[in-house]
NUTOR-239616 format. One line per 2 residues: number of its first residue (from 1); their letters; for each residue x, y, z of C-alpha. Coordinates in steps of 0.1 Angstrom, whole numbers, plus 5000, padded with zeros to 4 digits. Layout:
! NUTOR-239616
NUM) a) X/Y/Z | ...
//
This chain:
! NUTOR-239616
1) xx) 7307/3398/4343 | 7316/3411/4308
3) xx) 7347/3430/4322 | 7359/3401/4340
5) xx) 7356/3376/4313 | 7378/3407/4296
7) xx) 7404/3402/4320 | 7411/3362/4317
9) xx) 7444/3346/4307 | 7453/3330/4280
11) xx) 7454/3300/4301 | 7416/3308/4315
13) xx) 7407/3317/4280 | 7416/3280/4265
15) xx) 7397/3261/4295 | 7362/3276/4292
17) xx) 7365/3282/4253 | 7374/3235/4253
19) xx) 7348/3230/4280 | 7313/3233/4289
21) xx) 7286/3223/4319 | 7290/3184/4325
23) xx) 7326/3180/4313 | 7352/3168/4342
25) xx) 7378/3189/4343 | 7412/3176/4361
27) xx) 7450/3187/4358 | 7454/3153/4341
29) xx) 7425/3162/4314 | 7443/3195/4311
31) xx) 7475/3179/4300 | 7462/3159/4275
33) xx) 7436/3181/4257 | 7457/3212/4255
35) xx) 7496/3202/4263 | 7493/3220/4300
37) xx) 7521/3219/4319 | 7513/3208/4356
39) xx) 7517/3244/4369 | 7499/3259/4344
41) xx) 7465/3237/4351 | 7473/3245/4385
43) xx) 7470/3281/4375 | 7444/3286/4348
45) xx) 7420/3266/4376 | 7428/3284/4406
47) xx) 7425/3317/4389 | 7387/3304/4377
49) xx) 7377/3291/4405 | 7384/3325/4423
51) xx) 7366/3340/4397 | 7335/3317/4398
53) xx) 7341/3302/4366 | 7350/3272/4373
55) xx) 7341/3250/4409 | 7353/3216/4425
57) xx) 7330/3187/4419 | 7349/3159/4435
59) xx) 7381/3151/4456 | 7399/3118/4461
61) xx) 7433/3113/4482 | 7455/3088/4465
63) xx) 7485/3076/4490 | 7512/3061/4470
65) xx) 7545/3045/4477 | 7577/3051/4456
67) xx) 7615/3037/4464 | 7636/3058/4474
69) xx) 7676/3054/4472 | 7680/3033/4503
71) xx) 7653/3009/4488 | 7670/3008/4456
73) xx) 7696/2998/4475 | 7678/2971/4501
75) xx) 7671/2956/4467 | 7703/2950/4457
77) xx) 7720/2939/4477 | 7694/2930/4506
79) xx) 7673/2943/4531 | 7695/2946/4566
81) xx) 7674/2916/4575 | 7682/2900/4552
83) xx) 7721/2906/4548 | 7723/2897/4586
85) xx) 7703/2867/4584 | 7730/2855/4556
87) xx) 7759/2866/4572 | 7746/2844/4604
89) xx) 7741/2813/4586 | 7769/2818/4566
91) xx) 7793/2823/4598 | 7775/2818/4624
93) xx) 7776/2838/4659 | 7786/2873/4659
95) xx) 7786/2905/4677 | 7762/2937/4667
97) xx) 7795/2953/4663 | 7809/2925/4640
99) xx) 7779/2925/4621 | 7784/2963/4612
101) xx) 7818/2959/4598 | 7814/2924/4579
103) xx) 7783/2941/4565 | 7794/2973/4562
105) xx) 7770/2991/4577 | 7756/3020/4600
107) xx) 7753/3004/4639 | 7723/3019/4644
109) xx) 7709/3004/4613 | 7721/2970/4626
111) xx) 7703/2973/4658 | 7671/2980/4648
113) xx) 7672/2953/4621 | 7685/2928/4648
115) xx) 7655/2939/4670 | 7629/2934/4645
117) xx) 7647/2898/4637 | 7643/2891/4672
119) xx) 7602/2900/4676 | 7599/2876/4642
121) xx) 7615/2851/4664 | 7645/2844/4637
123) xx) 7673/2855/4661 | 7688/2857/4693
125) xx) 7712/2868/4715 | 7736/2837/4733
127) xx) 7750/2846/4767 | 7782/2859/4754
129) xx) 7755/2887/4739 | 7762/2873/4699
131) xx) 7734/2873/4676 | 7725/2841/4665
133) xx) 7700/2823/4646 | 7671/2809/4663
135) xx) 7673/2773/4663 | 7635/2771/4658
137) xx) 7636/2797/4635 | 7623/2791/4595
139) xx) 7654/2813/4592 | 7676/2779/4609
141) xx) 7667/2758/4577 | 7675/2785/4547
143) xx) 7641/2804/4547 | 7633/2838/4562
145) xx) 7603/2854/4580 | 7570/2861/4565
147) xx) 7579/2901/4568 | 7615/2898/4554
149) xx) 7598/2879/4523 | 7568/2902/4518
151) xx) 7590/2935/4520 | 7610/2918/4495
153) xx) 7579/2917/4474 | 7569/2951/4479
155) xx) 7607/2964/4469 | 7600/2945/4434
157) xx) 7572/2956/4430 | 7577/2992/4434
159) xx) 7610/2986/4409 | 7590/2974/4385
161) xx) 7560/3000/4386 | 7580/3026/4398
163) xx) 7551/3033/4429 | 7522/3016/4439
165) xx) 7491/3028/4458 | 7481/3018/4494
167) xx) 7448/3010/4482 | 7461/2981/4462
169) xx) 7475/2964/4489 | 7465/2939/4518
171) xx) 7461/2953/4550 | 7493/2934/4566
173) xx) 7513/2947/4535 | 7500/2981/4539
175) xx) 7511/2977/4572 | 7544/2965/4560
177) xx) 7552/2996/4537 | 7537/3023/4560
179) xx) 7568/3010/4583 | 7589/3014/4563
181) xx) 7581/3049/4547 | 7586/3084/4552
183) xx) 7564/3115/4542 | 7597/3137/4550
185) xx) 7633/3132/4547 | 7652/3105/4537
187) xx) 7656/3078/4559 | 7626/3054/4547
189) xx) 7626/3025/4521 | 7596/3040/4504
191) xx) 7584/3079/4501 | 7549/3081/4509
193) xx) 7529/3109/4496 | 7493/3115/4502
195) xx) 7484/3138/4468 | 7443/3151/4465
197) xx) 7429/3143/4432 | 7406/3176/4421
199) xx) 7378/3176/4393 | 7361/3208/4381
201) xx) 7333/3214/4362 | 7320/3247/4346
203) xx) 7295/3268/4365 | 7268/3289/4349
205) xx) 7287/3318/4354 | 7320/3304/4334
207) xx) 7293/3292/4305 | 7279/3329/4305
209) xx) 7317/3342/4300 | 7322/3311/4271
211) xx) 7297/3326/4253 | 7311/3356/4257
213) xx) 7345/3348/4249 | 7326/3330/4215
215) xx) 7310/3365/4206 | 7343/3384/4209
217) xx) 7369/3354/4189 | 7388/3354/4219
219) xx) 7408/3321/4216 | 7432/3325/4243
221) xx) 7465/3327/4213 | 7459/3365/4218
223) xx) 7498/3386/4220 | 7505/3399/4251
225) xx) 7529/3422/4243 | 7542/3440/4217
227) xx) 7581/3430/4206 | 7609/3445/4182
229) xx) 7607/3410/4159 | 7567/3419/4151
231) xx) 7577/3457/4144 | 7604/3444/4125
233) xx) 7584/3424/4102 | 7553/3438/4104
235) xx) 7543/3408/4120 | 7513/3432/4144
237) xx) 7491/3440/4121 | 7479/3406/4118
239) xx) 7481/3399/4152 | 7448/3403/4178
241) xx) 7463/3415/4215 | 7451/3411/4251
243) xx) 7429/3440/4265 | 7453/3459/4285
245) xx) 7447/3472/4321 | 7451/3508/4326
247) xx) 7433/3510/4359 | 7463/3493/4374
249) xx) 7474/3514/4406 | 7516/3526/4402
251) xx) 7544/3511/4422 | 7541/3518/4461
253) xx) 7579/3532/4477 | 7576/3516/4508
255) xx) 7601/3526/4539 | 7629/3498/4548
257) xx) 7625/3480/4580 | 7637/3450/4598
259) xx) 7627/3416/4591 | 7600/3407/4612
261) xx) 7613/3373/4625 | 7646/3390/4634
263) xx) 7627/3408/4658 | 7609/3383/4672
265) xx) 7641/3365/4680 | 7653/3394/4695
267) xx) 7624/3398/4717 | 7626/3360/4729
269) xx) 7663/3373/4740 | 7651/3398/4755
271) xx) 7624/3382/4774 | 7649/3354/4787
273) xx) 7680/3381/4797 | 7652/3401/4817
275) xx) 7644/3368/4836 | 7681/3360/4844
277) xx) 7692/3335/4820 | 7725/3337/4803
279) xx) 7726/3329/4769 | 7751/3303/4754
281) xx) 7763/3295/4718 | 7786/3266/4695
283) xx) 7798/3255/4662 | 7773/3244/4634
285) xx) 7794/3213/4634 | 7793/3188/4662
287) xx) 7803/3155/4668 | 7779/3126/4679
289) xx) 7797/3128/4711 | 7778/3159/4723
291) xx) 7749/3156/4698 | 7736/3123/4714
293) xx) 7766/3103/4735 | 7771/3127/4763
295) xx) 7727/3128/4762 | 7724/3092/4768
297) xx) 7714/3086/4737 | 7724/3045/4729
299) xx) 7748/3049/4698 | 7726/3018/4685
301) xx) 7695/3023/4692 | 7660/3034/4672
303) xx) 7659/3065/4697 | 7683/3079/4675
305) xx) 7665/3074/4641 | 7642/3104/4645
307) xx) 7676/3125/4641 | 7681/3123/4608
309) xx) 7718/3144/4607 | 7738/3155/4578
311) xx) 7770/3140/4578 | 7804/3161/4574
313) xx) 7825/3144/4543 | 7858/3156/4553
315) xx) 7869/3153/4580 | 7845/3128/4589
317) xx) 7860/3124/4622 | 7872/3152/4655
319) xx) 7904/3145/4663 | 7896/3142/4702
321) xx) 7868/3144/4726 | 7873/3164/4763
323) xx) 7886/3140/4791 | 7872/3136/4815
325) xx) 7838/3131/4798 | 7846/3107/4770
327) xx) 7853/3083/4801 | 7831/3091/4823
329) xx) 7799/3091/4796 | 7814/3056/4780
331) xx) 7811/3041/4814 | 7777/3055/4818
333) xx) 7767/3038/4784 | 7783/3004/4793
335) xx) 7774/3000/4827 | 7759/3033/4841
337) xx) 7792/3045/4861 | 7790/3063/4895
339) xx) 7753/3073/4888 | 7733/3044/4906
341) xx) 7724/3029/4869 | 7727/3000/4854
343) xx) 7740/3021/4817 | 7729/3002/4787
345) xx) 7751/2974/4786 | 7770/2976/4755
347) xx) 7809/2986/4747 | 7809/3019/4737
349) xx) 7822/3029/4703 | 7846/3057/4705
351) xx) 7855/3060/4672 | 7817/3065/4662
353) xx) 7813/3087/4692 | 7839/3112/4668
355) xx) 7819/3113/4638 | 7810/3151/4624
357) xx) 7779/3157/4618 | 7756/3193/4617
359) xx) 7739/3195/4653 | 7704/3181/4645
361) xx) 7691/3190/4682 | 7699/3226/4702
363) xx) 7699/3200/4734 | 7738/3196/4725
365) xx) 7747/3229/4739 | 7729/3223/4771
367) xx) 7753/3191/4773 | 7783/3215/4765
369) xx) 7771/3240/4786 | 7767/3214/4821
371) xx) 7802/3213/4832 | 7815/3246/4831
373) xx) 7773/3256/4844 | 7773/3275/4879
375) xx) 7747/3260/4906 | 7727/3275/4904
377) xx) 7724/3287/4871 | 7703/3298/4843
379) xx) 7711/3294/4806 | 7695/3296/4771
381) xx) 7706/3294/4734 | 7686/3301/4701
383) xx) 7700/3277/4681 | 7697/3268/4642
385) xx) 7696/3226/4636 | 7698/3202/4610
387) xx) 7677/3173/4598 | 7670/3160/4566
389) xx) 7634/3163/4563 | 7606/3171/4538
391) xx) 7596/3210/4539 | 7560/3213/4546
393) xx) 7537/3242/4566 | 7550/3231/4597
395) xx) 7586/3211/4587 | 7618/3228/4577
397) xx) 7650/3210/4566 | 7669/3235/4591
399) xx) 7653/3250/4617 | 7655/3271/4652
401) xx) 7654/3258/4691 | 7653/3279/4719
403) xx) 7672/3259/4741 | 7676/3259/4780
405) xx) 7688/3242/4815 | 7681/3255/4847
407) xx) 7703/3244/4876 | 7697/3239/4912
409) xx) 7688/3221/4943 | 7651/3231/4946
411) xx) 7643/3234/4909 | 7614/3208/4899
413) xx) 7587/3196/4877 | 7566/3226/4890
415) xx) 7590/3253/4878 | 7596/3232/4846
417) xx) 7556/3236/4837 | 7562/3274/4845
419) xx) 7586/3279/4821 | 7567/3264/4793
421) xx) 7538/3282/4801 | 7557/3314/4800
423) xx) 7570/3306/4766 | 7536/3293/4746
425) xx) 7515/3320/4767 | 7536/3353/4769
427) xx) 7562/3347/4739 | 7548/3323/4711
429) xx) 7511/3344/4724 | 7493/3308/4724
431) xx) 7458/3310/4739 | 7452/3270/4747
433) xx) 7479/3252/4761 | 7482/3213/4769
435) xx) 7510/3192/4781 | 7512/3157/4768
437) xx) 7533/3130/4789 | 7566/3125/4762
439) xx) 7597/3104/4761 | 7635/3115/4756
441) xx) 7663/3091/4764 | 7678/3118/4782
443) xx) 7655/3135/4806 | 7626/3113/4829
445) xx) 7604/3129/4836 | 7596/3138/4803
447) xx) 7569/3162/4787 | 7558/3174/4755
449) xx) 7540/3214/4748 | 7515/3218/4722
451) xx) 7498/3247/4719 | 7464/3254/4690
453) xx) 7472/3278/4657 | 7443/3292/4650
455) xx) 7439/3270/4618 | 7468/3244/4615
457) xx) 7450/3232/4647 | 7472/3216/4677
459) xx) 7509/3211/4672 | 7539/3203/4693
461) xx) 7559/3232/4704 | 7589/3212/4718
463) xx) 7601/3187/4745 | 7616/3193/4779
465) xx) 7622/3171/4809 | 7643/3171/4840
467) xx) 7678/3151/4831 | 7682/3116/4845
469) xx) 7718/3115/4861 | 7731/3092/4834
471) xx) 7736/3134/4815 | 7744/3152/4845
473) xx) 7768/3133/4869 | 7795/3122/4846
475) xx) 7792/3160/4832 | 7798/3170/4867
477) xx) 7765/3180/4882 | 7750/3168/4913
479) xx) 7716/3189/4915 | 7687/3186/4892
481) xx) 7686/3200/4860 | 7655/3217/4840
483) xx) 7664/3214/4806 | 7637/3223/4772
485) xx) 7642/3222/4732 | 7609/3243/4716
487) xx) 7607/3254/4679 | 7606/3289/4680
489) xx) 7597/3290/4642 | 7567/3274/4657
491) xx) 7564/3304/4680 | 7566/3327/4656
493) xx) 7540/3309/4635 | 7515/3318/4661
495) xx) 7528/3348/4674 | 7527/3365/4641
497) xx) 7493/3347/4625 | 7508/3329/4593
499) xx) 7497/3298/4584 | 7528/3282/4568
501) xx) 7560/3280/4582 | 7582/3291/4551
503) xx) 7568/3324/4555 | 7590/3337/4578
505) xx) 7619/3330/4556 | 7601/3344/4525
507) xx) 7619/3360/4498 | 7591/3382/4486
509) xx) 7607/3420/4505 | 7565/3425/4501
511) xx) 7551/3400/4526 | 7583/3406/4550
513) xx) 7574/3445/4549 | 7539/3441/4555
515) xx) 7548/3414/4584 | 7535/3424/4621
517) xx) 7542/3403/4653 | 7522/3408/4682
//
């Protein structure tokens, strides 16, 4: 005990000599008694606890909403809800499109404002499909919905208080704000965060090496080392320094290797070219054409919020998109073409449908990929993606698919489920397996893979589905197509036993030497 008291920080050092049995010890208490910075309390308690000195007495998880840009924005100059219910009383009928350019703003934002208007009963759409205010709406006489009004109040609110916590508020404002947060990313109004609240206290083991600490005058302003300015002024012989370690074992030379995700990829690549699958590849840069038009994706609908893409700010725009397809996907949009559907009745937009952005889904290349595919045909791509999201254990801001279609006239739901059973049994090394019925506007059926990490629990690997013919026919195919989009940073999670996802793209050269996959 003696020699590991010997051993403590500074930072150790000031806790236990300011604290003793009974006291509550937080990162907050930390701050204000001796002027710790957050990451040192975050230190000088984690390195106790680990030594016994310190233990946890008490945790509490505070959820707390703060505004983010767009909500800074909502509240000044209006919530979508409530710039389009202005704009409708102030000029009465107009299109979804309309509304976007007199307002200014993204279609897809427009939509799913409109769509909310309409389940709060304040709007509607007459037969010549404008929007319009409900006649019996409190909206009709100059007032607006209960909703619009209280996420009004919560945007003050916040702007005044700078965040607020969930348990402060009623249960249908709670409501309110958890719809319109995010943990990740930045597409919500408010930025949720879910943050544990720690206390300590001192264990007899951590009073045993205060007294010790007492006995010795170790007060935790000890030098650590030895500079030209003290021999220059003679400044060390006044001075008491930290007990120096000479057990310390010398610098290792380890031998270079390859970095052990690179391999992995490699082996995925492997695994697929030994099956028969042809691998394909594109640009970084994509246009929302082949990210979500030629997918079926409604250019403004909610589907598409989950994609959360980077924009390109110059050029914003492709200067052309392949003919036939533009044509031939429009008129499966507007009115579902030669493909037995009914499309989703709306004029397509093709000057959104050339907007850049950085591919947020490796399903794009599968699109590319169907009209110059051979039937029947096998293809794959590992592909890096883009969305704007918070980086967490199992969330990166860019990220890698595998991505695949399989082509042909007796391919099925059966050989789908044997493909993703290959990939979370024999590649990502998953023992438990379980497929979960999804949705996709693009494939039908749909189904979701998650496999159990061994401590993170069950998370999904990916989505796959057999495309509806909305994708394939006015791509050119006739037969059915397999297609699948699976993290493979997922995979590798599993595959190579570590528990946080930013792992595999460390920059310690330590952790990526001593890496093994499986």
């Amino acid at each position: 005990m003696d020699g590991q008291a010997r051993e403590l920080h500074p930072l150790e050092v000031k806790v236990l000599n300011k604290y003793a049995i009974g006291d509550r010890i937080s990162h907050a208490r930390l701050a204000e008694d001796l002027g710790f910075k957050e990451g040192q309390a975050n230190q000088a308690l984690s390195w106790l606890a680990a030594k016994g000195f310190v233990a946890e007495t008490g945790r509490v998880t505070r959820v707390s909403y703060e505004l983010t840009d767009i909500g800074r924005g909502h509240l000044a100059r209006g919530t979508p809800e409530e710039r389009i219910l202005r704009l409708l009383a102030e000029r009465g009928g107009r299109t979804l499109p309309e509304i976007a350019s007199d307002l200014g703003m993204e279609a897809k934002d427009v939509g799913s404002a409109f769509g909310a208007l309409t389940k709060d009963g304040a709007v509607r759409m007459d037969p010549e499909k404008r929007a319009m205010l409900a006649a019996e709406a409190p909206a009709a006489a100059g007032a607006v919905p209960a909703r619009v009004a209280a996420t009004r109040a919560l945007l003050e609110r916040a702007a005044k208080d700078g965040s607020f916590d969930a348990a402060s508020l009623a249960a249908s404002d709670r409501a309110i704000a958890d719809s319109l947060a995010k943990k990740r990313g930045s597409g919500g109004v408010f930025r949720l965060s879910e943050r544990d609240v720690v206390t300590y206290g001192v264990t007899p083991a951590g009073a045993e090496a205060r007294s010790g600490l007492e006995q010795r005058g170790a007060t935790g302003e000890e030098a650590g080392s030895l500079t030209p300015e003290m021999l220059r002024t003679g400044a060390w012989k006044t001075l008491t320094f930290r007990r120096y370690n000479v057990d310390v074992p010398p610098t290792r030379v380890p031998a270079g290797r390859r970095n052990p995700y690179c391999l992995f990829l490699d082996r995925l690549k492997d695994k697929l070219c030994s099956m028969g699958f042809e691998e394909f590849d594109g640009p970084l840069v994509e246009t929302e054409f082949w990210n979500g038009d030629a997918l079926f994706m409604p250019q403004f609908h909610s589907a598409r919020d989950i994609h959360d893409v980077y924009y390109v700010k110059d050029p914003t725009h492709a200067k052309t998109i392949e003919q036939p397809w533009l044509d031939q996907v429009a008129a499966a949009h507007e009115d579902g073409w030669r493909t037995g559907s009914r499309g989703w009745g709306y004029r397509f937009d093709r000057d959104f449908t050339r907007r850049l952005i950085l591919r947020s889904q490796g399903t794009v290349l599968s699109a590319k990929q169907l009209p110059k595919a051979r039937v029947p045909g096998k293809y794959f791509g590992v592909v890096r993606c883009f969305r704007y999201d918070q980086v967490d254990a199992t969330h990166l801001a860019d990220f890698y698919q595998t991505e695949g279609i399989v082509l042909g006239e007796e391919v099925n739901l059966r050989t789908l489920l044997g493909l993703l059973k290959m990939f979370a049994e024999e590649v990502a090394g998953a023992t438990e397996v379980k497929y979960v019925p999804g949705f996709f506007p693009f494939t039908e059926p749909s189904v979701e893979v998650h496999i159990r990490h061994p401590s993170l629990g069950w998370f999904e690997l990916g989505g796959s589905g057999i495309f509806r013919p909305e994708v394939t026919e006015p791509l050119g195919i006739t037969v059915p197509v397999l297609a699948w989009g699976l993290g493979i940073d997922r995979m590798a999670m599993v595959s190579m036993g570590i528990h946080d996802i930013r792992d595999l793209f460390t920059p310690s050269i330590d952790d990526v030497r001593k890496r093994r996959i499986s």
